[in-house]
N, C-alpha and C positions, 0 to 999 in steps of 0.2 A: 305482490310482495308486501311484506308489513312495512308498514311506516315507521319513524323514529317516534320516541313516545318521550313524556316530561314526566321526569322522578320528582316525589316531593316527600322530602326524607332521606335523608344520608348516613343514618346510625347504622348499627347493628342490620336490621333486618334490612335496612336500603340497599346494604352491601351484599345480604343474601337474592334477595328481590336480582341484583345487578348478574350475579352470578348466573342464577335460574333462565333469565332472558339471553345472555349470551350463550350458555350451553342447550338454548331454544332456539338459536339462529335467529334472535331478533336482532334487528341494528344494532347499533350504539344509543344509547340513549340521546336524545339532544340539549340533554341537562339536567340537572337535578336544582329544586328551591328546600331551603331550610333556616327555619326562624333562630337559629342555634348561633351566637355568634361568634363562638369558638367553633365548629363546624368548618372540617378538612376538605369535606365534600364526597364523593365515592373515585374510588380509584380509574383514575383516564379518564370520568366523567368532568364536563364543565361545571363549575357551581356557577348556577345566576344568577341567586340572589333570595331575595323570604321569600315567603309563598304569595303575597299579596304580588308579584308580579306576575301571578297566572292567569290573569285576563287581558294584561298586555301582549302576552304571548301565545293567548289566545287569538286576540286580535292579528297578529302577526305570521299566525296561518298554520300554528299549532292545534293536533287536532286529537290526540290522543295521551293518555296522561294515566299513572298510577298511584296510589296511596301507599307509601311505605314507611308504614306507622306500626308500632308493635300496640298500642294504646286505643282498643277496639272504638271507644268511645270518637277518641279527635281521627280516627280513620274512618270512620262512618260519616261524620261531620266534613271533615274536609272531601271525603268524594262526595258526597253528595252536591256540597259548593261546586265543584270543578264540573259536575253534571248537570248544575244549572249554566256555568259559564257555556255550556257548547262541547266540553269536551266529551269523547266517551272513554269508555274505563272499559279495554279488553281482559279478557279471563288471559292469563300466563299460566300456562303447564308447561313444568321441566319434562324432557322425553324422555325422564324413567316413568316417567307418571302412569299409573294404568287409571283411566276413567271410562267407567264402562258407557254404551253407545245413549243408552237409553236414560244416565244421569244427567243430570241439570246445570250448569254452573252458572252465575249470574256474573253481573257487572262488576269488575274490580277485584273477581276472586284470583288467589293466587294457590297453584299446589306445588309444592317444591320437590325435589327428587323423592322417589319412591314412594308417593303418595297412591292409597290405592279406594277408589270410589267405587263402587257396588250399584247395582241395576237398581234404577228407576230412582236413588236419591238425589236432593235438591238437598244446594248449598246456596244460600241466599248471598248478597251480594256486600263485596267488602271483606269477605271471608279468607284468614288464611289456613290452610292446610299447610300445614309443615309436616317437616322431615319426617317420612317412614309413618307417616300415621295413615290410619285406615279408617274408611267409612263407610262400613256395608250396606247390603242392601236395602231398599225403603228409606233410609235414614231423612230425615229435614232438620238442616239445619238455618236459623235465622238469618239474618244480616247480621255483620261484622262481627261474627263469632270469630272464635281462635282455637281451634285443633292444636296441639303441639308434640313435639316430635316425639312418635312411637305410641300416639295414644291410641286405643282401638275403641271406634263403635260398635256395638253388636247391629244386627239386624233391627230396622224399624226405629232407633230410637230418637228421641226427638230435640232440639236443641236451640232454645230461646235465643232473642238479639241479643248478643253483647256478652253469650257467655262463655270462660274460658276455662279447657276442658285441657289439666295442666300434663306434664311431660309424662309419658309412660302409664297414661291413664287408661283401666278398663270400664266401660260401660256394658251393662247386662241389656241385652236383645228387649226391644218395649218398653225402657226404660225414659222418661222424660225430663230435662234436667231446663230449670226456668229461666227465663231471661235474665243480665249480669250474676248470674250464678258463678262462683268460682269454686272449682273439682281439684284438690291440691295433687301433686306430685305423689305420682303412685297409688294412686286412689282406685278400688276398688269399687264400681256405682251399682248397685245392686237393688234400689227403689229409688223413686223420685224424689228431686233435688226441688225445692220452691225458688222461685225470684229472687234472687238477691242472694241467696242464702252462701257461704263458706261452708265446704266439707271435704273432711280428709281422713285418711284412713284405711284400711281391709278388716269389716267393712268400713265405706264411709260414711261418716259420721258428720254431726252440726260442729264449728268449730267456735269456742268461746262461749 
């Protein structure tokens, strides 16, 4: 049986993250930490407090913990912390999720309903797949990349740390897009994206 697991993150995506594990038959979560301190907390969850209490709670015999951070950057950062503390960071798929047998997922990845993974791709860890987005086959993607809802990978293509590949996005099959690379809204990818770079558009384009 899964164990209760520590949220760390109460916004927006904390509360999809909560959603995702309840309609996955996980526990209850056994808390959520967030540095916010206007922060409600997530709905039924306990708030316990920042996040600097996750080695107290570690200590305390907590042993599994998620990053639910929409900010690739402090979500890659803070699991990594929490994986030196002792903790580990399980993969959560909602069970509309299709992830094919022979894909990869790593530590702290999250795919939310309708997410659909293709044979033989690796999602690196910290990674969220969001809603209804698809990642075909071959694909690799980095650490704490961000899929968003309804974007589709072609086959093969490939997808740096930290980059975020925005809502309703197409990428063309072979296609490589660089690490913090940002893919605007509706964006058409159609050749390779460099490091860092902003592009949006059909086609997409350099922005600025």
């Amino acid at each position: 049986m899964k164990a209760p697991l520590l949220l760390v993150g109460a916004g927006g995506h904390g509360r999809a993250v909560l959603e995702t594990l309840r309609d996955a038959g996980w526990p209850e979560p056994a808390g959520v930490l967030d540095d916010n301190p206007a922060s409600m907390g997530l709905p039924g969850i306990r708030l316990l407090g920042k996040l600097a209490m996750a080695e107290a709670l570690r200590g305390q015999g907590l042993a599994l913990a998620h990053v639910a951070l929409g900010d690739n950057a402090r979500r890659r950062a803070l699991g990594e912390w929490l994986l030196s503390l002792g903790y580990a960071l399980p993969e959560i798929r909602h069970p509309s999720a299709i992830i094919a047998g022979t894909a990869q997922l790593s530590a702290g990845v999250v795919a939310m309903p309708r997410v659909v993974v293709g044979a033989a791709a690796r999602v690196g860890s910290h990674t969220i797949l969001n809603t209804g987005c698809i990642v075909e086959h071959d694909c690799a993607l980095g650490h704490a990349v961000h899929i968003a809802p309804a974007a589709t990978l072609g086959g093969g293509v490939r997808v740096g740390d930290g980059a975020l590949i925005g809502l309703g996005v197409s990428v063309k099959p072979g296609v490589s897009i660089g690490a913090e690379a940002i893919v605007g809204v509706g964006a058409a990818v159609v050749a390779d994206v460099a490091p860092g770079l902003r592009v949006a558009g059909v086609p997409a384009m350099p922005l600025g």
